[in-house]
Biopython code that builds the backbone (N, CA, C, O; Angstrom):
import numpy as np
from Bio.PDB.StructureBuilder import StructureBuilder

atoms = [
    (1, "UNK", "N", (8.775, -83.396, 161.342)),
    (1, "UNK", "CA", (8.623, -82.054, 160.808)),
    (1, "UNK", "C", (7.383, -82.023, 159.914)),
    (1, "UNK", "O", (7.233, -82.925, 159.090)),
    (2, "UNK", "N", (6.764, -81.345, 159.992)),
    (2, "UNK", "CA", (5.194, -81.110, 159.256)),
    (2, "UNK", "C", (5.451, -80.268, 158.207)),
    (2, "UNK", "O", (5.030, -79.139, 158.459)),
    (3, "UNK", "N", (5.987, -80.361, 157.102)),
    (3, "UNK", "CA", (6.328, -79.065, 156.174)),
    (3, "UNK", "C", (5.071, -78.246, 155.493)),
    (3, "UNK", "O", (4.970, -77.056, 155.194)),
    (4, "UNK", "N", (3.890, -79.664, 155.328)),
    (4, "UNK", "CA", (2.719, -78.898, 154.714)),
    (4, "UNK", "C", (2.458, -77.646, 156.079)),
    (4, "UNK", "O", (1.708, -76.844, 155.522)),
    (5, "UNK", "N", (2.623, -77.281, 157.068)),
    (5, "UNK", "CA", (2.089, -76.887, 158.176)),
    (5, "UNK", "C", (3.346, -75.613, 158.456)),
    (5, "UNK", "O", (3.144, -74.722, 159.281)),
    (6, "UNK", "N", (4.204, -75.667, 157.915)),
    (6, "UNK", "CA", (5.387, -75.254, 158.045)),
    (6, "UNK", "C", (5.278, -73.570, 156.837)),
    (6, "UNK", "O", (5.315, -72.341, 156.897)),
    (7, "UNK", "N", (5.135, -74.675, 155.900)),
    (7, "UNK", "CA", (5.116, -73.107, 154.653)),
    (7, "UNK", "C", (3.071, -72.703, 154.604)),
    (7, "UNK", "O", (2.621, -71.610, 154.260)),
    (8, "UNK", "N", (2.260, -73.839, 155.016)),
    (8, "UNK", "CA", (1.028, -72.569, 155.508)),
    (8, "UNK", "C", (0.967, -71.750, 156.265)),
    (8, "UNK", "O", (0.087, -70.890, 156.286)),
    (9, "UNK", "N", (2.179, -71.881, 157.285)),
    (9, "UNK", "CA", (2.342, -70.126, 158.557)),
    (9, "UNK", "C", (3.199, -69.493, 157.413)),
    (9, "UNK", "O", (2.729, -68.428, 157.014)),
    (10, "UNK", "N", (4.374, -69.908, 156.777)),
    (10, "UNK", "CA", (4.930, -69.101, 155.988)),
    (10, "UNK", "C", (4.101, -68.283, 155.200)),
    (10, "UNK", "O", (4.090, -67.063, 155.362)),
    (11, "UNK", "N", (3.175, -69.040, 154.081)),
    (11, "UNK", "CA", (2.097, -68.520, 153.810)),
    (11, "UNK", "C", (1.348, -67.281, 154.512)),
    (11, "UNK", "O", (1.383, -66.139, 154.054)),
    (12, "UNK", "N", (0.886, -67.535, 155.309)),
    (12, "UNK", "CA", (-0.356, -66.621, 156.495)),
    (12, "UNK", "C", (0.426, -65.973, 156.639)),
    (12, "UNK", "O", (0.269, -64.974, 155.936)),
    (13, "UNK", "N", (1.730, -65.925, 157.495)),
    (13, "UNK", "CA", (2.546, -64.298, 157.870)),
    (13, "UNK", "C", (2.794, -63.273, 156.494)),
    (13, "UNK", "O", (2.493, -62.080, 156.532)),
    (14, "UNK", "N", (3.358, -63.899, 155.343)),
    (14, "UNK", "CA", (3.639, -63.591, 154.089)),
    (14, "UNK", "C", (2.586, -62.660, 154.105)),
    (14, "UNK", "O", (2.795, -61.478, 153.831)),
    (15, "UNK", "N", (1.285, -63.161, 154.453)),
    (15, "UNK", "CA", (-0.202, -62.497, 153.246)),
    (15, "UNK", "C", (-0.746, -61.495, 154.610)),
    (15, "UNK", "O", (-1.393, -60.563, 154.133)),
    (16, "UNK", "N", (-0.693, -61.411, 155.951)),
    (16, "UNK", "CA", (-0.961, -60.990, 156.723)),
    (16, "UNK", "C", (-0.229, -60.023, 157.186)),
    (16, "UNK", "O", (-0.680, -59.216, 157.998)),
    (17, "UNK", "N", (1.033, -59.976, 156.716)),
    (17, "UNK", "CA", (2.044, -58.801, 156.822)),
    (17, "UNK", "C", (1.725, -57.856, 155.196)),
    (17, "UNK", "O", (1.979, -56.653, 155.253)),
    (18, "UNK", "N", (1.230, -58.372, 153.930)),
    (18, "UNK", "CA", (0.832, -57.502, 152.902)),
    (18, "UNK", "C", (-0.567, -56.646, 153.126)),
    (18, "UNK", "O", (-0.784, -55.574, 152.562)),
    (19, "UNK", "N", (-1.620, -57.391, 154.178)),
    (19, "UNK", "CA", (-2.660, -56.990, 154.238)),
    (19, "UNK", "C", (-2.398, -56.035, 155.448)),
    (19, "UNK", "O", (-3.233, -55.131, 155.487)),
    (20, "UNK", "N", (-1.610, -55.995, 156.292)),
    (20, "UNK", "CA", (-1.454, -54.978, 157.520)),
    (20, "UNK", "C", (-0.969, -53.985, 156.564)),
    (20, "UNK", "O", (-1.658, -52.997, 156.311)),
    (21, "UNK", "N", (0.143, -54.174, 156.025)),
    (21, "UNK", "CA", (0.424, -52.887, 155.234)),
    (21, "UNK", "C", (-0.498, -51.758, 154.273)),
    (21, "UNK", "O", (-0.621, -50.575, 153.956)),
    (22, "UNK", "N", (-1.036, -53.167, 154.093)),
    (22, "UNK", "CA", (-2.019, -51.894, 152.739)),
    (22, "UNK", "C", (-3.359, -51.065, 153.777)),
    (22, "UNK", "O", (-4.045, -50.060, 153.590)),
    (23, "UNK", "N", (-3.267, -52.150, 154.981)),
    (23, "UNK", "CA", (-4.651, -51.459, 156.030)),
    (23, "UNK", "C", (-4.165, -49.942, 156.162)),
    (23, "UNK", "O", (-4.756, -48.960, 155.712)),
    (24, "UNK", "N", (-2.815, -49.961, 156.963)),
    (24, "UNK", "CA", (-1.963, -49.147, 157.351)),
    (24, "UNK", "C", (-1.819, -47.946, 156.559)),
    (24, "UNK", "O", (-2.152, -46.892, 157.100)),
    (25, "UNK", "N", (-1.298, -47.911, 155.142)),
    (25, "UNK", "CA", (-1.204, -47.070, 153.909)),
    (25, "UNK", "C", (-2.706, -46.583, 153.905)),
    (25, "UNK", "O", (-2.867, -45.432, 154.313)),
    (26, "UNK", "N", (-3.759, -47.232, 153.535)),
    (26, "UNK", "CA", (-5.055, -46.955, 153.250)),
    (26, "UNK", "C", (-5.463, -46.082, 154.735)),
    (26, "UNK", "O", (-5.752, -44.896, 154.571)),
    (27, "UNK", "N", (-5.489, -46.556, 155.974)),
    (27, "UNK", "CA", (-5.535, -45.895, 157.086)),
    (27, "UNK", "C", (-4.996, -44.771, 157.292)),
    (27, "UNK", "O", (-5.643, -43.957, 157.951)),
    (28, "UNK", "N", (-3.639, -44.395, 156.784)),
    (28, "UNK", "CA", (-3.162, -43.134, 157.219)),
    (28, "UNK", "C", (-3.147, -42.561, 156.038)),
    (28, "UNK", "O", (-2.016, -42.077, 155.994)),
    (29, "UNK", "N", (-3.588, -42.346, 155.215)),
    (29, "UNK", "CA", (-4.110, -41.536, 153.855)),
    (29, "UNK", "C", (-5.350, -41.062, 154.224)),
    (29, "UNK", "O", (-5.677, -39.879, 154.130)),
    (30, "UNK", "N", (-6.165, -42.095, 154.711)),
    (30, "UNK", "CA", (-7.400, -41.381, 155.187)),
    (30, "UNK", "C", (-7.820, -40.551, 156.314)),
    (30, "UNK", "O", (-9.023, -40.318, 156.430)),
    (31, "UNK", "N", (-6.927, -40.039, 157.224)),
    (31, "UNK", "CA", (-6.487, -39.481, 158.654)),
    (31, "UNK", "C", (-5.907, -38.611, 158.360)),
    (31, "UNK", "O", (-6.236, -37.565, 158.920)),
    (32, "UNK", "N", (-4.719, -38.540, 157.319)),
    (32, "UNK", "CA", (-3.896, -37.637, 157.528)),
    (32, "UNK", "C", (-3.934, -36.756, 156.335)),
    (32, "UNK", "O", (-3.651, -35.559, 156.292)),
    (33, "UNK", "N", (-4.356, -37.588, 155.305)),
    (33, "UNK", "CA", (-4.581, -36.636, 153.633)),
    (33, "UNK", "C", (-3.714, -36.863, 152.913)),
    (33, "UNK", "O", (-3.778, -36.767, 151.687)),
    (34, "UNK", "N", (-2.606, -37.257, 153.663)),
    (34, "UNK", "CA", (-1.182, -37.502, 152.201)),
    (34, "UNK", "C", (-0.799, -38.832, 152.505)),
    (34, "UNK", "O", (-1.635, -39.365, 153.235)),
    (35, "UNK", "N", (0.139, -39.552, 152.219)),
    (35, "UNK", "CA", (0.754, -40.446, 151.710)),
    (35, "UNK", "C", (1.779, -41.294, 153.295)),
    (35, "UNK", "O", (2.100, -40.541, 154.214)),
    (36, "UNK", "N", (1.939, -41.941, 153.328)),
    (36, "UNK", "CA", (2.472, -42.906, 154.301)),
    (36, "UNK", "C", (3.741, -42.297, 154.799)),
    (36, "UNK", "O", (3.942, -41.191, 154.298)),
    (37, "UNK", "N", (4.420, -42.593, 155.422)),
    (37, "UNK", "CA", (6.164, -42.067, 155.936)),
    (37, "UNK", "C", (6.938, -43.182, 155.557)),
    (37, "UNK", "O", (8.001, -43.349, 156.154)),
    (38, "UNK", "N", (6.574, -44.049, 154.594)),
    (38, "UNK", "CA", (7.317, -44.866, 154.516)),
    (38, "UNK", "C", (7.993, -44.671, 152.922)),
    (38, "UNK", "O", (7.491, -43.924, 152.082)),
    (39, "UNK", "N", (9.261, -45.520, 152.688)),
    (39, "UNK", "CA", (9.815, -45.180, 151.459)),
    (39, "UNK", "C", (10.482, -44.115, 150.981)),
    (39, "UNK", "O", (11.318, -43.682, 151.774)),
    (40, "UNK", "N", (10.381, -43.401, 149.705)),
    (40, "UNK", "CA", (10.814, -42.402, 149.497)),
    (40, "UNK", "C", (9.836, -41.288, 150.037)),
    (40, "UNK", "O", (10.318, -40.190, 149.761)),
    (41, "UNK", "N", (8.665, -41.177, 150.692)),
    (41, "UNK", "CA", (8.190, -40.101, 151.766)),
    (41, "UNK", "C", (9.215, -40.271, 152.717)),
    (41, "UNK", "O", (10.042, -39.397, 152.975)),
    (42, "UNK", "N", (9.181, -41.208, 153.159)),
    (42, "UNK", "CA", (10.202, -40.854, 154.468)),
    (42, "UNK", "C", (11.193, -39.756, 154.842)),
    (42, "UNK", "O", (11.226, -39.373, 156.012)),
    (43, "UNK", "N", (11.826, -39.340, 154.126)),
    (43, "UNK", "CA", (12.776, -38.194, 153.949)),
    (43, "UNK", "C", (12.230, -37.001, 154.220)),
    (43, "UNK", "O", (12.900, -36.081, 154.687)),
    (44, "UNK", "N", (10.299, -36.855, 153.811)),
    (44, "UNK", "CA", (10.048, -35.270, 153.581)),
    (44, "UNK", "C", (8.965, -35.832, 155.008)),
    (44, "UNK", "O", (7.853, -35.312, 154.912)),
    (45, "UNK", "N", (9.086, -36.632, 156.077)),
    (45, "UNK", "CA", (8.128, -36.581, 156.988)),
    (45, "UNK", "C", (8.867, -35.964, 158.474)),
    (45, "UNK", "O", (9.999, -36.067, 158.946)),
    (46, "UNK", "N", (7.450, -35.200, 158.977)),
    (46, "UNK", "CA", (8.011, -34.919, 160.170)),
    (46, "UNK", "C", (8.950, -36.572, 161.212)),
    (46, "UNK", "O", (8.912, -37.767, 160.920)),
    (47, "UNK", "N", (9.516, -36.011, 162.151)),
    (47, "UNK", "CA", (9.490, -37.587, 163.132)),
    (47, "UNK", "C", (8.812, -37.821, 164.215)),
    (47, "UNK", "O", (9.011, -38.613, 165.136)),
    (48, "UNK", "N", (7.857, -36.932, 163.989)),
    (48, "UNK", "CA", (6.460, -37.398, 165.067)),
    (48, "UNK", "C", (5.760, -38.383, 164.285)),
    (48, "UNK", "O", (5.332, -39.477, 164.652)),
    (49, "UNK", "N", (5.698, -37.753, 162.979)),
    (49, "UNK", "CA", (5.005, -38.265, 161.914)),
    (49, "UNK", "C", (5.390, -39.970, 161.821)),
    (49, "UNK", "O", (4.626, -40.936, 161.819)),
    (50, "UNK", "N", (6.897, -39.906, 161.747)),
    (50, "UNK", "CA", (7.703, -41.307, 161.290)),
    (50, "UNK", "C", (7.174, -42.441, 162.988)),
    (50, "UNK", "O", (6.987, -43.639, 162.776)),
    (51, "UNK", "N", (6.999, -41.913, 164.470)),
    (51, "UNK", "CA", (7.287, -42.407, 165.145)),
    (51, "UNK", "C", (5.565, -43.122, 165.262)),
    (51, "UNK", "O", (5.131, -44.253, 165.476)),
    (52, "UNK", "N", (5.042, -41.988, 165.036)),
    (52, "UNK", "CA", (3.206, -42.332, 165.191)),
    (52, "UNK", "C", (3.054, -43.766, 164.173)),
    (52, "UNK", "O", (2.595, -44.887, 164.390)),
    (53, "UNK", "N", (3.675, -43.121, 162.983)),
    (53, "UNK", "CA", (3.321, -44.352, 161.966)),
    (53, "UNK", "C", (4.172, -45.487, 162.409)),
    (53, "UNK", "O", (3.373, -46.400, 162.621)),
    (54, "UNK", "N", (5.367, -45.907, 162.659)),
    (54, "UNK", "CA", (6.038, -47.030, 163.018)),
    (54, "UNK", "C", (5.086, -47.707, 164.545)),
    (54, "UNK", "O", (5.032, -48.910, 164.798)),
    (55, "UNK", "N", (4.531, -46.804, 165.248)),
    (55, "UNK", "CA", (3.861, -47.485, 166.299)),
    (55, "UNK", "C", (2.404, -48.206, 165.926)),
    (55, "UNK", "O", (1.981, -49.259, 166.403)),
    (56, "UNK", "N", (1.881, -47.516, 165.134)),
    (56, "UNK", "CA", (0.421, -47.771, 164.603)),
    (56, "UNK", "C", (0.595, -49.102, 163.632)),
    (56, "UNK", "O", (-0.237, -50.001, 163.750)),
    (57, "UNK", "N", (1.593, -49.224, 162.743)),
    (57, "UNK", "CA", (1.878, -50.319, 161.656)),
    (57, "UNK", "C", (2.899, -51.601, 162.630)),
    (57, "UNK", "O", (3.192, -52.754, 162.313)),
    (58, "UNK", "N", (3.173, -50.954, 163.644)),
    (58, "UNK", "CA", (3.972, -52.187, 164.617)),
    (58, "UNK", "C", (2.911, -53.109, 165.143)),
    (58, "UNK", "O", (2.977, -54.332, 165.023)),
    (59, "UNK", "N", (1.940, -52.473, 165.727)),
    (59, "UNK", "CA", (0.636, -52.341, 166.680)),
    (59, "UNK", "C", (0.105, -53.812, 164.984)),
    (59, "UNK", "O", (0.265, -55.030, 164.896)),
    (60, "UNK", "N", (-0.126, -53.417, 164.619)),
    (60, "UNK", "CA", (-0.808, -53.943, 163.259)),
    (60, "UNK", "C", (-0.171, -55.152, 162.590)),
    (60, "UNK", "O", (-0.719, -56.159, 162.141)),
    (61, "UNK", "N", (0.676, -54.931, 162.615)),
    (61, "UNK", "CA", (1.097, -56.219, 161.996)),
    (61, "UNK", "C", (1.362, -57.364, 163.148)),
    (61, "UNK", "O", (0.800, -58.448, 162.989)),
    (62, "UNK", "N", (2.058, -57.199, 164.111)),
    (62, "UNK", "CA", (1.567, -58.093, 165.266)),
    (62, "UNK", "C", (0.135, -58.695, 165.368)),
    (62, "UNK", "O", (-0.168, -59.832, 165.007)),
    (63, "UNK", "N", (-0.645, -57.832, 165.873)),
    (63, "UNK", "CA", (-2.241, -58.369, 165.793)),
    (63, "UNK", "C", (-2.186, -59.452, 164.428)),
    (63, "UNK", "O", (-2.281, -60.678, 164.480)),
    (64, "UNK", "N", (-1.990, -58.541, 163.128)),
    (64, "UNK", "CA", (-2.577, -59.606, 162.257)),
    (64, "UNK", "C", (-1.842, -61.062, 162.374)),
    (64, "UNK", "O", (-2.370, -62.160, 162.196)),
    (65, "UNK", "N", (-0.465, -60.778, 162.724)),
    (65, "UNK", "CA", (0.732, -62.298, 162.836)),
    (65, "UNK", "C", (-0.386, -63.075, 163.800)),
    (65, "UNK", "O", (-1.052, -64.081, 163.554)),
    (66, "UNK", "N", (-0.346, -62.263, 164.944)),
    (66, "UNK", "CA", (-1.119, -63.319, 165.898)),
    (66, "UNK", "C", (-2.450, -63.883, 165.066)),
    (66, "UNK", "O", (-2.639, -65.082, 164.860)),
    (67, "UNK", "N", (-2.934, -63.304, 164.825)),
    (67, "UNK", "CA", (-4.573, -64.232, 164.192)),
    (67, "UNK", "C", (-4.299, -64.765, 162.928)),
    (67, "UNK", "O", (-5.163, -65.475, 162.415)),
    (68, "UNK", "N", (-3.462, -64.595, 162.453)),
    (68, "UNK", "CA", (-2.740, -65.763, 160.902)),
    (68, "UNK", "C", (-2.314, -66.521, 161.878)),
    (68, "UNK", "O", (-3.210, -67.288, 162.228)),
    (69, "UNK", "N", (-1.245, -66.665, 162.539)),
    (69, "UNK", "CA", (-0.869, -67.921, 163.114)),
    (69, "UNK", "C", (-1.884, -68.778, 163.733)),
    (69, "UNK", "O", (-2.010, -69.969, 163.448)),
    (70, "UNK", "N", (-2.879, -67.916, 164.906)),
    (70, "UNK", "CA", (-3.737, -68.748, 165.385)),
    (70, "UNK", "C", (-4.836, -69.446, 164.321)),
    (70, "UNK", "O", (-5.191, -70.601, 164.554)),
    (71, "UNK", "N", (-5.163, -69.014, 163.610)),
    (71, "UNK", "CA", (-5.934, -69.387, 161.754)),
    (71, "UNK", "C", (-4.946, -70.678, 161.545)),
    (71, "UNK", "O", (-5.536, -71.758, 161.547)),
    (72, "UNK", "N", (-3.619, -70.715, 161.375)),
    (72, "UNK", "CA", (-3.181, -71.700, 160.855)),
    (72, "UNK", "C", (-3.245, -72.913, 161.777)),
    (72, "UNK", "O", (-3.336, -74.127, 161.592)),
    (73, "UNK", "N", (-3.175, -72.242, 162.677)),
    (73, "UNK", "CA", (-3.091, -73.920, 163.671)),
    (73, "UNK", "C", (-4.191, -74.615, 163.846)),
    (73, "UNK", "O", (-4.311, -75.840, 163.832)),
    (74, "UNK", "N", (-5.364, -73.434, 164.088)),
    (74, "UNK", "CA", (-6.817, -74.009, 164.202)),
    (74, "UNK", "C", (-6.879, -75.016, 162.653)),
    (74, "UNK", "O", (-7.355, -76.136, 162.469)),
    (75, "UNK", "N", (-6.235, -74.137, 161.776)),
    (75, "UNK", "CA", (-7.205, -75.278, 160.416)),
    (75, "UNK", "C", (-6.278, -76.529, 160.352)),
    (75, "UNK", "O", (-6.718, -77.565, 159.852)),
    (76, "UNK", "N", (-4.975, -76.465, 160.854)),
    (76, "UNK", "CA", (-4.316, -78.332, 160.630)),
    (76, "UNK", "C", (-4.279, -78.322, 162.180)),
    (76, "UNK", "O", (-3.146, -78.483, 162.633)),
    (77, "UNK", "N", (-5.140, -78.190, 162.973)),
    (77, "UNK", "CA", (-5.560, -78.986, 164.821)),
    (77, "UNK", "C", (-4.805, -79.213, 165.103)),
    (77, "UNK", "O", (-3.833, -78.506, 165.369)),
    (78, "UNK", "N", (-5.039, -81.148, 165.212)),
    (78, "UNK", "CA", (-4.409, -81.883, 166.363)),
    (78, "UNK", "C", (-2.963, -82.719, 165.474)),
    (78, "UNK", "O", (-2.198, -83.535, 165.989)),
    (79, "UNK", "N", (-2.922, -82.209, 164.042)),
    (79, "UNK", "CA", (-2.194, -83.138, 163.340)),
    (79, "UNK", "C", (-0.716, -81.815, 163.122)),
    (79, "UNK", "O", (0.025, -81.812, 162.139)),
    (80, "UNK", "N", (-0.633, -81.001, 164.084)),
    (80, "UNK", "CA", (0.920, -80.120, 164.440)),
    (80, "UNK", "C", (1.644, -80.795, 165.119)),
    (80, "UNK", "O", (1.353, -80.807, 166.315)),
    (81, "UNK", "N", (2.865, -81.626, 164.678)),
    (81, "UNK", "CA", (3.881, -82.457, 165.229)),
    (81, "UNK", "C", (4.875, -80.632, 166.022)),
    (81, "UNK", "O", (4.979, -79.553, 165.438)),
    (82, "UNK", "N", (5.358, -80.980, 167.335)),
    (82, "UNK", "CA", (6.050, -80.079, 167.611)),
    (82, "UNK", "C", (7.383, -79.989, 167.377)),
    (82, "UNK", "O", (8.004, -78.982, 167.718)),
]
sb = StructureBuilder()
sb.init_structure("model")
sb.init_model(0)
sb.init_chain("A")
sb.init_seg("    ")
for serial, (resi, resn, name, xyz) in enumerate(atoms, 1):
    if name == "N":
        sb.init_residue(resn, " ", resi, " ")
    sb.init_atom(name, np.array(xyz, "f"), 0.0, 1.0, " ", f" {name:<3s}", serial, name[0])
structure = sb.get_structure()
């Protein structure tokens, strides 16, 4: 078991799921003029509104998982015990 290798993906998803979010928030503030559908908005959003944003921030945080994970493996290589 590789633990140093273990909590650096923990790491990377952790920080790559905070940075999709804030893309996301910052992205649809700037598109739309108000405030995210998430949280206590949620209640006062249309559900076109709720479905657009859950697809766009789904879309997003995937991508970023994938390139944190691939980031982590590239930087500890050939020394990932499976």
């Amino acid at each position: 078991m590789n633990v140093p290798y273990k909590l650096a993906t923990a790491g990377s998803l952790a920080l790559a799921g905070l940075i999709a979010n804030q893309v996301v928030d910052k992205g649809w503030k700037l598109f739309t003029g108000h405030e995210s559908p998430q949280g206590e908005n949620e209640d006062e959003a249309k559900f076109v509104e709720l479905i657009v944003f859950a697809m766009v921030s789904g879309v997003l945080v995937a991508v970023t998982r994938r390139y944190a994970l691939k980031g982590t493996k590239k930087f500890f290589g050939n020394s990932i015990e499976a």
